[in-house]
C-alpha positions as CSV (number, residue, x, y, z in Angstrom):
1,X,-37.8,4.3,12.3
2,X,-34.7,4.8,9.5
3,X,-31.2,6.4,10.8
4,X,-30.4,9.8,10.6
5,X,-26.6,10.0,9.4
6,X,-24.7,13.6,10.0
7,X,-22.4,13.4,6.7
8,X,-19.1,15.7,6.2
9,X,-19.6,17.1,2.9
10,X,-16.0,17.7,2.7
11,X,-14.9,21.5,1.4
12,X,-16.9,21.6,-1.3
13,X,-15.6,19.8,-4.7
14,X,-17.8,17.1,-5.0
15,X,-14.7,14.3,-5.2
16,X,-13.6,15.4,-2.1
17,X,-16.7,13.7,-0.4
18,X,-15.5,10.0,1.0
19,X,-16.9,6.8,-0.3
20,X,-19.0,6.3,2.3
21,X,-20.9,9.4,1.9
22,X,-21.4,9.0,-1.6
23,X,-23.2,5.7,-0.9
24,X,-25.1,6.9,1.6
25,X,-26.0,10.0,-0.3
26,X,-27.6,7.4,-3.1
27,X,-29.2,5.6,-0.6
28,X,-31.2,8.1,1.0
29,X,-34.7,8.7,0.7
30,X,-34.3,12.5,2.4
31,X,-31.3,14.8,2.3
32,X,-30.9,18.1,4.7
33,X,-28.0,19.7,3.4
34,X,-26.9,23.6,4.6
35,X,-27.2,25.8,1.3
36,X,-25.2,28.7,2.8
37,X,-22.1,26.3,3.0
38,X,-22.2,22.9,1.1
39,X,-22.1,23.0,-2.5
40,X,-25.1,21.9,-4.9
41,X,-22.8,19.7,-7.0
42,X,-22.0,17.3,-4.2
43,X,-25.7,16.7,-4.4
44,X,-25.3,15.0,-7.9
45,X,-24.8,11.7,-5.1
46,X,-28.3,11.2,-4.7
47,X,-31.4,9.4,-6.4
48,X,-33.3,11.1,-8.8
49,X,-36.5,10.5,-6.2
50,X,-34.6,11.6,-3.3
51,X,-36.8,13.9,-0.8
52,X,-33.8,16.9,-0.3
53,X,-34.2,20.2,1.3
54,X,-32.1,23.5,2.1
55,X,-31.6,24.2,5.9
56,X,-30.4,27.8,5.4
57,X,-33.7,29.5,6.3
58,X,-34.6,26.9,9.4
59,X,-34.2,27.3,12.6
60,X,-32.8,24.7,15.1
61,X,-36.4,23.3,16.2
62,X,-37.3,23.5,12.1
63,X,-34.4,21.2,11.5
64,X,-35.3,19.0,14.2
65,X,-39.0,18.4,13.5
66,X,-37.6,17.9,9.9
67,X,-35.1,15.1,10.6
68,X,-37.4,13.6,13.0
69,X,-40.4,13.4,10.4
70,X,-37.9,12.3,8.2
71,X,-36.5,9.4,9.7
72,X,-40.2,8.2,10.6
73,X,-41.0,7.5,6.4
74,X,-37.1,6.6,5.6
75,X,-34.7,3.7,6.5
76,X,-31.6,6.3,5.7
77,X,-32.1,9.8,6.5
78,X,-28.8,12.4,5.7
79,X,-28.1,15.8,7.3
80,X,-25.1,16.9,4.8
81,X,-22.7,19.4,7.0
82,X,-19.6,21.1,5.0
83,X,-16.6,20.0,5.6
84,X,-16.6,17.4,8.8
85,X,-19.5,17.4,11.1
86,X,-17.2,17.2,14.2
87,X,-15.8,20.5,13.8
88,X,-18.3,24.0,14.4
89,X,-21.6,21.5,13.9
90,X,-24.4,21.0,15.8
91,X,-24.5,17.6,15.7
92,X,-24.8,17.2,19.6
93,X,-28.2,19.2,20.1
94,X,-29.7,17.6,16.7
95,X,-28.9,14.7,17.7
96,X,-30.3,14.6,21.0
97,X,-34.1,14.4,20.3
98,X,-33.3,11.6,17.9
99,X,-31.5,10.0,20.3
100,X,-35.0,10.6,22.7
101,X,-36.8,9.4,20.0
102,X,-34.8,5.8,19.7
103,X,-33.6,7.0,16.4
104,X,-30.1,5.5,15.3
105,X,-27.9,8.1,14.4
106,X,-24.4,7.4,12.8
107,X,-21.4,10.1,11.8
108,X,-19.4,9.9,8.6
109,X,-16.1,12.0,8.7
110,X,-15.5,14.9,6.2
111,X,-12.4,16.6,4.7
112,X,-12.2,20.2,6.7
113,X,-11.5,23.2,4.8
114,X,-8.5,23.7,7.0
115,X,-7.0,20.7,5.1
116,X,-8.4,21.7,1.3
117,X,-6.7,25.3,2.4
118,X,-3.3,23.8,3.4
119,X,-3.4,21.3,0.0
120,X,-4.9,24.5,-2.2
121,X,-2.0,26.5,-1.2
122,X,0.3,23.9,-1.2
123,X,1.2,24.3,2.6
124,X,2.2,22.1,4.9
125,X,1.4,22.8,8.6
126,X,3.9,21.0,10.4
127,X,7.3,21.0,10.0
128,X,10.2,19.5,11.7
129,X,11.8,22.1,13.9
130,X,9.5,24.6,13.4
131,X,6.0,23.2,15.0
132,X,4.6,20.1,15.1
133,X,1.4,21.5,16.4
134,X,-1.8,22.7,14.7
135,X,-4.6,24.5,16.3
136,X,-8.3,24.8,15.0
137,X,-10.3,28.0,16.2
138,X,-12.2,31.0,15.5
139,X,-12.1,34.4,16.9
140,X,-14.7,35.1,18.9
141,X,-17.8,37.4,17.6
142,X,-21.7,36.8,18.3
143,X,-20.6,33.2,19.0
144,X,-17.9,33.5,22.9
145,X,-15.1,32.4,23.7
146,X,-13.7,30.2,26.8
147,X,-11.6,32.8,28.4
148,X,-8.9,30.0,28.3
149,X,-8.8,29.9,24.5
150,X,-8.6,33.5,23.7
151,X,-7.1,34.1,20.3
152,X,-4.0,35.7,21.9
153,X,-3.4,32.8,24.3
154,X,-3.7,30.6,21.6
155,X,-1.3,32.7,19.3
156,X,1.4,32.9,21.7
157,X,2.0,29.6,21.4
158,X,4.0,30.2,18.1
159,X,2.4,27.4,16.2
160,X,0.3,26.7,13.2
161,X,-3.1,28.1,13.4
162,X,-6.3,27.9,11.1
163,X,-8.6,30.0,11.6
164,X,-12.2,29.2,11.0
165,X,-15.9,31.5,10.8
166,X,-13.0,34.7,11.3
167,X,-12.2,36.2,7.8
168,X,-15.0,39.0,8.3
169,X,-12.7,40.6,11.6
170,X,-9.5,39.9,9.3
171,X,-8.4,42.8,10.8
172,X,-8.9,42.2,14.4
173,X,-7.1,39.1,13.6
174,X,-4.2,40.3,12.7
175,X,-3.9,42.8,15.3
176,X,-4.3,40.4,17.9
177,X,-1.4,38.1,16.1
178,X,0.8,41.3,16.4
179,X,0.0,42.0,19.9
180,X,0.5,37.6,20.9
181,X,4.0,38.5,19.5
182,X,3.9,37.2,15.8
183,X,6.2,39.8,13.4
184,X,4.0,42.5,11.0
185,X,6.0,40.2,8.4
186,X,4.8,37.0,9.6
187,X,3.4,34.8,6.3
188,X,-0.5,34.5,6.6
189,X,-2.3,32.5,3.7
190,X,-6.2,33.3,3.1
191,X,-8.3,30.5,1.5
192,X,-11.5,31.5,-0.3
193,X,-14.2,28.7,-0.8
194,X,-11.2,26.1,-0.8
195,X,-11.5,23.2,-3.7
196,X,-15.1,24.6,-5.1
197,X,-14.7,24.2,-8.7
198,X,-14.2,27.4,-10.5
199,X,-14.4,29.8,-7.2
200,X,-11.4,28.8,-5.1
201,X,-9.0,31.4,-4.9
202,X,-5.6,31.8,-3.0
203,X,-4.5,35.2,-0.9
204,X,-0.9,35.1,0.1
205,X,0.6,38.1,2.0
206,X,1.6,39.0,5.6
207,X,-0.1,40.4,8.7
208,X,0.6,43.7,7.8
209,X,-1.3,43.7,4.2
210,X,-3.4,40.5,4.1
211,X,-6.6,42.7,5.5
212,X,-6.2,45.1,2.6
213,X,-5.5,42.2,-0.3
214,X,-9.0,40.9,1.2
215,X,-10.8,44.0,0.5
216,X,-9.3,44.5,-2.8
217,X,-11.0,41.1,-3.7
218,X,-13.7,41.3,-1.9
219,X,-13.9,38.3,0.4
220,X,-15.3,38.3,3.6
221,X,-17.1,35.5,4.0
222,X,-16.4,31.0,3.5
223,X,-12.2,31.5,3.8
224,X,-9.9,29.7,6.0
225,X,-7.1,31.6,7.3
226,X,-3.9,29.7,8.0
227,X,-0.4,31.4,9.9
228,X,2.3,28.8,10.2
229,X,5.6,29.4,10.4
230,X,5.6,26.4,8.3
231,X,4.1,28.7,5.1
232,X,6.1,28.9,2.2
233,X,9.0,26.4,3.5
234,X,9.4,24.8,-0.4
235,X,11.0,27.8,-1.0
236,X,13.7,27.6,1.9
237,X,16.1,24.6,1.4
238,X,17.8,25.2,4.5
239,X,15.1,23.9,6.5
240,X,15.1,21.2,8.8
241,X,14.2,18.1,7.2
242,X,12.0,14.9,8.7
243,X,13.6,12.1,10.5
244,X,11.3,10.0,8.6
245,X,13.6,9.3,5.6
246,X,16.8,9.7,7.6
247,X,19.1,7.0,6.1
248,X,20.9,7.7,9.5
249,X,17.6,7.5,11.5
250,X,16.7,3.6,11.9
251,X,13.0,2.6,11.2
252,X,10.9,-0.4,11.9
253,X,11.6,-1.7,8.9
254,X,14.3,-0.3,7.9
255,X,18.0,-0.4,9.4
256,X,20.4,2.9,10.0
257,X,22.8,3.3,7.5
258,X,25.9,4.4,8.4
259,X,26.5,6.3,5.3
C-alpha cells in the first residue's frame, strides 16, 4: 500500500506551493486535486504519466473509493486541497478509512488565502496597539455554526477578522459587523482569487459600500474578506510602532540603548 498525502495547494499561483509539495507533486503516480478551487497551473508539478483526476463532481464516498484504489497501485498518492488542508478541509473523514485501511497518510501545510489576501493588499493584520489577534471564520449558511462562534460574538471582539466561504452574504456580513458595533466607516478589504495569475483583483471600501463595489464587479464567489483595524495603517504615521526594533527596548541579542 503507497501513502496518501493531503497537500495545501497554497492560494493559487503556482510558486506559492512549498517545496515539499512540489516534490511530492512529481513523485506521485495519482493526483486528486479539487477543480472548483485549486488552479490547473499548479499542476505543471507532476509527471507527464501521472494518473490525476478532478474531484468537483464526486461525492465524499467517490473520493474515498478513489484514494483508496489509489494508494493500493501507488507508493505516493496526493489529494491537492487549496490553500492549507487544515483549514475548511475534510481531511479528517477522508482520512479515516485510510487510516482503517492501514494506509499511511501524511499532511503538507499550504499558504491560506487569508495570508495571499493580506500580502495582495499589502495589509498587515496585526498591529501594535491596535490588535494583536486574528480570527479565521465563515458566516454561517447551509454549513452551521457553534452557537458560541456566531459572527457577532466573534466581531465584538474588535479585532482582525478574515472571512472565509462568506463573500456570497456580503451583505449579511456587513450588517452583522454594524450591529457587533464596528462603525459604517470601518475599512473592509475584499480579495478575489488572491495570487492567481492574471485574475486577482483587490476591492477596497467600507462596510457601508463594499456590498455594492462587489456587485459592480461581479464577485461572489473564491474572495477572502478581511476587517482589521490594522487596514490601511502605511498610510497613518502616527501609529504605534513595534517594540521589536525599539533601540530603547532590550533584545536577546541586542542591548537597550539609552539614546
Amino acid at each position: 500500500m503507497g501513502k496518501v498525502w493531503f497537500v495545501g495547494a497554497g492560494p493559487g499561483a503556482p510558486d506559492l506551493i512549498t517545496v515539499r509539495a512540489t516534490r511530492l507533486l512529481a513523485e506521485a503516480g495519482a493526483i486528486l486535486y479539487t477543480g472548483s478551487l485549486v488552479a490547473e497551473t499548479v499542476l505543471e508539478w507532476a509527471s507527464p504519466e501521472c494518473d490525476i483526476a478532478d474531484s468537483k463532481s464526486m461525492d465524499l464516498d467517490a473520493v474515498r473509493t478513489w484514494l483508496l484504489d489509489r494508494a493500493a497501485r501507488h507508493a505516493t498518492v496526493v489529494r491537492l486541497q487549496t490553500g492549507d488542508p487544515s483549514l475548511y478541509g475534510v481531511v479528517a473523514e477522508l482520512a479515516r478509512p485510510l487510516d482503517a485501511a492501514g494506509i499511511e497518510v501524511g499532511m503538507v501545510p499550504g499558504v491560506s488565502s487569508a495570508m495571499a489576501a493580506a500580502a495582495a493588499a499589502g495589509e498587515s493584520l496585526t498591529l501594535p496597539e491596535l490588535t494583536q489577534t486574528v480570527i479565521f471564520t465563515r458566516l454561517a449558511e447551509r454549513t452551521s455554526m457553534p452557537e458560541r462562534e456566531s459572527l457577532a460574538a466573534l466581531a465584538a471582539h474588535g479585532c482582525t477578522l478574515c472571512l472565509f466561504l462568506s463573500i456570497e452574504r456580503i451583505e449579511r456580513v456587513c450588517e452583522i459587523l454594524q450591529q457587533a458595533g464596528w462603525s459604517r466607516e470601518a475599512p473592509m478589504v475584499v480579495v478575489h482569487k488572491a495570487s492567481w495569475p492574471g485574475e486577482e483583483r483587490v476591492l477596497r471600501g467600507t462596510l457601508a459600500d463594499m456590498p455594492e463595489r462587489c456587485r459592480e464587479q461581479g464577485i461572489e464567489r473564491q474572495a477572502m474578506i478581511l476587517v482589521s483595524p490594522t487596514l490601511g495603517a502605511r498610510a497613518r504615521p502616527e501609529q504605534s510602532t513595534s517594540k521589536l526594533y525599539d533601540a530603547a527596548f532590550p533584545r536577546r541579542f541586542r542591548p537597550a540603548s539609552d539614546a
